[in-house]
N, C-alpha and C positions, 0 to 999 in steps of 0.2 A: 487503646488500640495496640497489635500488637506490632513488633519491629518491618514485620513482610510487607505492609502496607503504608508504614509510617516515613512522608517526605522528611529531610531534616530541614528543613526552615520551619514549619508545621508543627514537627516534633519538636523544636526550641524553645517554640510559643508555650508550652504545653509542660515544661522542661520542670520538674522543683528547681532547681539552678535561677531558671527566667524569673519563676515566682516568688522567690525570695529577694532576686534584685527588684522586686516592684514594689516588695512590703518594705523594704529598704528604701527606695523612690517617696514613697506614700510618708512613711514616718519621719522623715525628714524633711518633706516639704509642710507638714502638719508642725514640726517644731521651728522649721524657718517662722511659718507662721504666727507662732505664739511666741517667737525671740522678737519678733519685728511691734509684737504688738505689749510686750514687757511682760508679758505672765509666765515668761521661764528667763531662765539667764541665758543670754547672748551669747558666753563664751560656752556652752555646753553645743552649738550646732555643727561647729569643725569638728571636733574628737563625733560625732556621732556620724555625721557625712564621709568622714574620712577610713571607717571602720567597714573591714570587706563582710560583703554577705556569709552570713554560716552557711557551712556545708547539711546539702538535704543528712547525712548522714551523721552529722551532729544534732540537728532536729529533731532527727527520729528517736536517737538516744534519749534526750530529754523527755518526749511526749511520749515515750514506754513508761515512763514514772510518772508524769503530771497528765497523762493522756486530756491534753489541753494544746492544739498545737501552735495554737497564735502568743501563750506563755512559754511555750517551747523553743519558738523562733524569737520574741524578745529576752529570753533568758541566753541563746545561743551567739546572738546577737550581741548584748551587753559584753559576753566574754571576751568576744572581736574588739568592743572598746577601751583608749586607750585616753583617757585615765577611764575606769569603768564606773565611777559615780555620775559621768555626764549621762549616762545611760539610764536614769532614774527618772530625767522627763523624757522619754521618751514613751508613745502611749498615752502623752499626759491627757484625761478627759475624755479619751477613744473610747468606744467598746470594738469589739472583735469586729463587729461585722463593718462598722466604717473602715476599718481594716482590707479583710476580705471581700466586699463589694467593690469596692473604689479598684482594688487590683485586679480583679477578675472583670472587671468592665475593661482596663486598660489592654488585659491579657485577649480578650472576646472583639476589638477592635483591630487589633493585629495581625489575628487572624484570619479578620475578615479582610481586612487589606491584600493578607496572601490571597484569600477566596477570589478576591475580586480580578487580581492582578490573572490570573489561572481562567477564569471566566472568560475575560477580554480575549485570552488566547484563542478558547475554544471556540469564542463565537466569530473570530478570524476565520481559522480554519474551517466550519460549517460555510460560511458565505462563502469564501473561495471554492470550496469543493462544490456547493450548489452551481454557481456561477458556470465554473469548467464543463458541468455538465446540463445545461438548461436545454439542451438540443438531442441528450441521450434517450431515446426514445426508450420505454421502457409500458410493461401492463400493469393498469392500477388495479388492485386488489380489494375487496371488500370481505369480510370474514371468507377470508384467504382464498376468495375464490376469484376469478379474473373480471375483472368489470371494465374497463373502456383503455384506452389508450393515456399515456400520459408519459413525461419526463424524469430522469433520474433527480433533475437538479431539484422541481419542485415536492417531492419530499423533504430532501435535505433542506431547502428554505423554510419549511417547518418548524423543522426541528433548530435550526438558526434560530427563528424570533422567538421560539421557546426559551431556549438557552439565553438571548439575549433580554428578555422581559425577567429570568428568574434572576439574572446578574441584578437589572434594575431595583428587583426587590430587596438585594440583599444590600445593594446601595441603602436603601428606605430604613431595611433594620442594622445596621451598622450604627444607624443615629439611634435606633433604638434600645441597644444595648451599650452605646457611648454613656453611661448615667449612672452618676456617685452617688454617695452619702456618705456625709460625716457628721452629724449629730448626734452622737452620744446615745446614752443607754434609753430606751422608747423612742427614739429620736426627736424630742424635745430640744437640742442642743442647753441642755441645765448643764453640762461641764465644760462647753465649748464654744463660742463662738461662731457662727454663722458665717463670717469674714474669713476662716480659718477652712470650712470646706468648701468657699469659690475662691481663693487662693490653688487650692491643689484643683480644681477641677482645671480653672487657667492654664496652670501650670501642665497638666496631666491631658491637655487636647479633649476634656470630658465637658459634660453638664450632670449638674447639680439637679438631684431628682428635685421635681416639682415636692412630694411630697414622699417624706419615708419613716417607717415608725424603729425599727431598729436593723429592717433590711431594706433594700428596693425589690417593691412587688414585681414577681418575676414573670410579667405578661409580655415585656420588651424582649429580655431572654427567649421565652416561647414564641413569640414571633419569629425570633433568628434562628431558630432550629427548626420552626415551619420550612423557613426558607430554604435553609440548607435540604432539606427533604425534598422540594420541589426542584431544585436543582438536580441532585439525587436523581433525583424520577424521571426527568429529563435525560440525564445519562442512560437511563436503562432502556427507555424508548427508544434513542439511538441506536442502540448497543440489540434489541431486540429486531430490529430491522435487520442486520446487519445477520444475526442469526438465523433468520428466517432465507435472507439472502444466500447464506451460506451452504444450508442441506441440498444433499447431494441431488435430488429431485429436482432442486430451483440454478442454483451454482451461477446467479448473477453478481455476488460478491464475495471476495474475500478476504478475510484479513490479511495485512504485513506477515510473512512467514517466511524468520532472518535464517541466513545458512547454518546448517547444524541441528535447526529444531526439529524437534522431536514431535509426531500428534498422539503418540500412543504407544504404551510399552508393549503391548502384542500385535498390533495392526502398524505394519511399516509406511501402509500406505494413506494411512489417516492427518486430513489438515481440518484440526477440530477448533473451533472458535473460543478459545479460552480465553483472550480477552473480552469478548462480550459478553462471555459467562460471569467472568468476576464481576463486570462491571453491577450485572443486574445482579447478582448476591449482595453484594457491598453497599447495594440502593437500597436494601432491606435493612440493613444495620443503622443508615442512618432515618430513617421513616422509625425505627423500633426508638427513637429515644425523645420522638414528639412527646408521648402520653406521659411518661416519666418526668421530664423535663416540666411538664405543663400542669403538671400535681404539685409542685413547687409554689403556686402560684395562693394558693388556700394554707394559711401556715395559724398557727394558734396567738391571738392576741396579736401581741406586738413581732412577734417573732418566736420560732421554734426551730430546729437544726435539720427536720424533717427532709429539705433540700438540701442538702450538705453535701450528702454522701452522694446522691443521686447525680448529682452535677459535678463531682470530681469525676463521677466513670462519664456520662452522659455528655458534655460538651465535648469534653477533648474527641472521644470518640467520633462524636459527629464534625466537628471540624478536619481531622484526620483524615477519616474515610471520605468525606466530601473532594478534600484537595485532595487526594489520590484519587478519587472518580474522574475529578474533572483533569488530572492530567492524562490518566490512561486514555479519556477518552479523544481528547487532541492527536495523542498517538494512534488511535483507532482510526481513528478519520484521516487523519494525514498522510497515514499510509496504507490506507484502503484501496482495494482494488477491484476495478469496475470493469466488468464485461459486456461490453455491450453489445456485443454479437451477441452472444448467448442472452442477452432480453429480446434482445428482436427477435431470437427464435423462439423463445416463451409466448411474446406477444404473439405471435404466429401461431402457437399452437394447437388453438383450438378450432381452427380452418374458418376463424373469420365470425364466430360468435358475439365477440367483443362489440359490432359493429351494430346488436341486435336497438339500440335503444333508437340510435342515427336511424333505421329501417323503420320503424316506427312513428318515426316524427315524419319522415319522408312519406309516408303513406296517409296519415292521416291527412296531411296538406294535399292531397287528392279527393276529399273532399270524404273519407270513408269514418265508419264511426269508430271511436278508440276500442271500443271493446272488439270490435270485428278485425281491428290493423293488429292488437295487441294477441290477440284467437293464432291469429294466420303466422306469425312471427315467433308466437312461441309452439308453434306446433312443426313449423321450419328447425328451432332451435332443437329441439325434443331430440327430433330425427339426427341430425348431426351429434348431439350428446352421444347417442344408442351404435349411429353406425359411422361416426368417423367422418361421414361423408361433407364435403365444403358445405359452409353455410349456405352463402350464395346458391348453389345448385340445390339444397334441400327447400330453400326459398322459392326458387323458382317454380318447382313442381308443385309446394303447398298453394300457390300463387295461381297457377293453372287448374288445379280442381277446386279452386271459386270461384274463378273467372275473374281475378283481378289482374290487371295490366301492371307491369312494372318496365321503371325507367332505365333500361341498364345507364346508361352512360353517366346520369344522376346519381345511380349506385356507386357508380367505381368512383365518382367526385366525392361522395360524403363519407364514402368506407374509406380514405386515407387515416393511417393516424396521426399526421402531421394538422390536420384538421380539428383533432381534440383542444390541441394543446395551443392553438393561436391566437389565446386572448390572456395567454399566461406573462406578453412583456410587461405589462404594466408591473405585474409580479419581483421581478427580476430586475426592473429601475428599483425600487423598492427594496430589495434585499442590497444591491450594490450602492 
């Protein structure tokens, strides 16, 4: 991912720098291991423990010649060691990928901790901002056209337990990508002991795949970049409200827009929604690395490198963009701005249309058939559509040339929009 979008705690995780102190982490608790249990010599674990990480740019040197980069980083490594023969068991029994799994499962937990920490924020600020607003009357929409009355806040309680259900999930796949292997080449453990990779899982806050042939099958992984994608997608949903909210047409909300900014380098007078525009591009970026990711999972025999390369772009990526989703969008929401004049004058605007379903059901319960109450109601609405004119009064007149009686005072009772919305507390104990 690229710097514009990249947090640094995120960016750490994801860091060569981080990644080598884990391969560092890993092979040294793998030789604690086999010093404790006498198949290397004792005094070889200080001089290896005590040796700093190589630089990614010593690595790369190396693996330009050996283009091998887990020999590249024990070869770069060994240099750091001080006397450098202790450096000879180190590795001892491993193949690469007990290597490589064990720290990218470390690396994919840390992350997700950030995720998580970032999550909790947003689904803060979602609840709070529902809450403040459970009273703001606002017109609910159906493919974008105005349908009945309803609240600002219960949208946003939506999009809350969304966000808060996709944090849940990624709770679930955290444990699912928390998960080693150190068993040697097919993963047989034939050079290693068994004792040797739940020591570092212990050690490492991980579990010990149930079962692994020289990788861990990567359907845990693919679960957690499902997740992140659902997350993702939850962002954009918000963020597309917010959009929708914003054209000039509708202008019930707006984003935060701090002093100095700019909407447009030819229109002075443009407040364009560019945070919710990244938002839903960015959602895209991390949905595009399910399929990738999830090809990973089908690898030849015991193991092939086929996922290798796909998951050095593919994770970070999706980790990156995610925690940058979910912070911008805290910021969207935190400092969103709600008009609620201007909903109630939307609500308004169609002279009372909105109230056609209520009319409906009010007539029927006069004992008339639905086909004839729904005839009269929509031919009431028609008229209003065509000329502007109140519902109400195009009502009345469609109501007088069939001879059907109506209740005004019943009318003006059920046509409130305060009336929609009065079975939404339960709703709102519930989000609070």
């Amino acid at each position: 991912m690229i710097e514009r979008y990249t947090l640094p705690e995120m960016g750490r995780v994801f860091s060569d720098a981080h990644k080598y102190e884990l391969w560092c982490q890993v092979e040294t608790l793998v030789l604690e291991a086999h010093a404790a249990d006498g198949t290397v010599p004792a005094e070889v674990v200080e001089p290896v423990r005590n040796a700093p990480p190589p630089t990614a740019e010593r690595v790369a040197e190396i693996e330009a010649v050996t283009q091998h980069d887990v020999i590249a980083f024990l070869t770069a490594w060994a240099d750091n060691t001080e006397p450098r023969e202790a450096a000879a068991w180190v590795h001892f029994g491993m193949t690469s990928s007990d290597l490589l799994d064990t720290a990218l499962a470390a690396q994919l937990v840390e992350a997700t901790d950030i995720l998580l920490d970032k999550a909790d924020t947003l689904v803060g600020v979602l609840r709070d901002h529902a809450l403040k607003h459970r009273d703001t009357l606002r017109v609910g929409r159906t493919h974008g056209i105005h349908g009945e009355p309803d609240v600002w806040g219960h949208r946003v309680a939506d999009f809350a337990f969304g966000l808060a259900r996709s944090r849940d999930r990624l709770r679930r796949a955290r444990e699912a990508v928390g998960v080693m292997a150190i068993s040697g080449p097919v993963g047989t453990y034939s050079n290693i002991d068994p004792g040797v990779e739940s020591h570092v899982a212990e050690r490492m806050g991980l579990r010990p795949a149930d079962v692994s042939t020289q990788v861990v099958l990567r359907d845990g992984i693919s679960e957690w970049v499902s997740c992140l994608a659902i997350a993702a997608t939850v962002c954009e949903a918000i963020a597309l409200e917010v959009r929708h909210g914003q054209r000039t047409e509708v202008r019930e909300l707006w984003e935060p827009f701090g002093k100095g900014q700019k909407g447009s380098s030819a229109m002075p007078h443009k407040k364009n929604p560019i945070l919710s525009e990244r938002i839903c591009g960015m959602a895209r970026n991390v949905r595009a690395q399910i399929v990738p990711v999830m090809e990973g999972i089908p690898l030849w025999h015991e193991r092939d490198i086929s996922h290798s390369s796909t998951e050095r772009i593919s994770l970070p990526d999706a980790a990156v963009a995610t925690d940058y989703l979910l912070h911008l969008t805290a910021r969207l929401v935190g400092g969103l701005v709600v008009d609620a004049d201007r909903m109630r004058a939307n609500l308004d605007s169609t002279n009372g249309l909105i109230y056609s379903s209520t009319v409906v059901s009010e007539l029927i319960e006069t004992g008339a058939s639905r086909e004839d109450v729904y005839a009269l109601v929509q031919a009431a609405a028609m008229r209003t559509w065509e000329a502007g004119a109140p519902f109400r009064e195009t009502l009345r007149e469609e109501a007088a040339q069939r001879g059907v009686a109506l209740d005004e005072e019943r009318l003006d009772e059920v046509c409130r929009p305060e009336r929609f919305v009065r079975h939404l507390d339960g709703l709102f104990d519930r989000l609070a």
